[in-house]
C-alpha positions in Angstrom: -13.2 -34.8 -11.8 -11.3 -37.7 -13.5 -12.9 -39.2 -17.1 -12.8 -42.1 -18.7 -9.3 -41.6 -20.3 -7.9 -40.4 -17.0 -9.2 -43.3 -15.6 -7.9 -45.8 -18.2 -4.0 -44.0 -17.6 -4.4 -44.9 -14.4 -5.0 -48.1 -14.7 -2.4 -48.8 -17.0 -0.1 -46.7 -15.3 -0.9 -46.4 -11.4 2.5 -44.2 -10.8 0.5 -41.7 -12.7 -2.2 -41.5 -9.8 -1.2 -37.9 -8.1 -1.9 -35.5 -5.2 -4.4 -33.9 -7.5 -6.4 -37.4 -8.3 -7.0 -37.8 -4.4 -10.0 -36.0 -3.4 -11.4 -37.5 -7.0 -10.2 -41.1 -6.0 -11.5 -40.7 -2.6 -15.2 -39.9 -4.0 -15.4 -42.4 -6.3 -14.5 -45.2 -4.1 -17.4 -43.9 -1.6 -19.7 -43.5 -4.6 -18.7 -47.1 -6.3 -18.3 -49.2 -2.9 -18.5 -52.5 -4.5 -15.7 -51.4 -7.2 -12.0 -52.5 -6.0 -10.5 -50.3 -8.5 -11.0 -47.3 -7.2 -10.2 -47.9 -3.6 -6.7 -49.1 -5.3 -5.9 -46.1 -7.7 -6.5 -43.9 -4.2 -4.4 -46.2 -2.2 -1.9 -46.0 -5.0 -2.3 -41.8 -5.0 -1.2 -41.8 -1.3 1.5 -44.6 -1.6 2.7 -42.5 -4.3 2.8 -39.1 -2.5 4.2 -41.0 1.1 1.3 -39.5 2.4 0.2 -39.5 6.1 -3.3 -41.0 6.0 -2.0 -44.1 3.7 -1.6 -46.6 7.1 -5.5 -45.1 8.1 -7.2 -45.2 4.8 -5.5 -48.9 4.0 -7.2 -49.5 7.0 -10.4 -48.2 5.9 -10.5 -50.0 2.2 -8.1 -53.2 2.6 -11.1 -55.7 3.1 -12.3 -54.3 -0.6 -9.1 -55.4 -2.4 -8.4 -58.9 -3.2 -4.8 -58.0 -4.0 -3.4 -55.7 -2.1 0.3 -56.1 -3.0 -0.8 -54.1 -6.2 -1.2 -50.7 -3.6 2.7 -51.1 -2.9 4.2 -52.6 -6.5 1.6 -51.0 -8.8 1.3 -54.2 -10.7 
């Protein structure tokens, strides 16, 4: 499970969110639903990783990010 710190990296630097932070990602943005930051950082792991589910899971979370050019740029 991701900390604090881990968490803070990832902020700061979202091309550090990896295959390994998914399932983690994934949790937290079903156990903090009204948190946007989560639900990006996951987005951001699968963007990352040109994963398959990205198109289905932006899908899923899009209506919970205000900015969703961050998933794509990291910015």
């Amino acid at each position: 499970m991701l900390n604090i710190q881990d968490i803070i990296l990832r902020v700061n630097q979202p091309s550090m969110c990896s295959i390994e932070d998914i399932d983690d990602l994934r949790l937290m943005s079903e156990k903090f639903p009204y948190s946007q930051l989560f639900p990006i950082l996951y987005l951001k792991a699968l963007s990352n990783r040109k994963d398959i589910r990205f198109d289905e899971e932006l899908g899923k979370y899009a209506y919970r990010i205000t900015d969703r050019a961050s998933i794509v740029t990291g910015k």
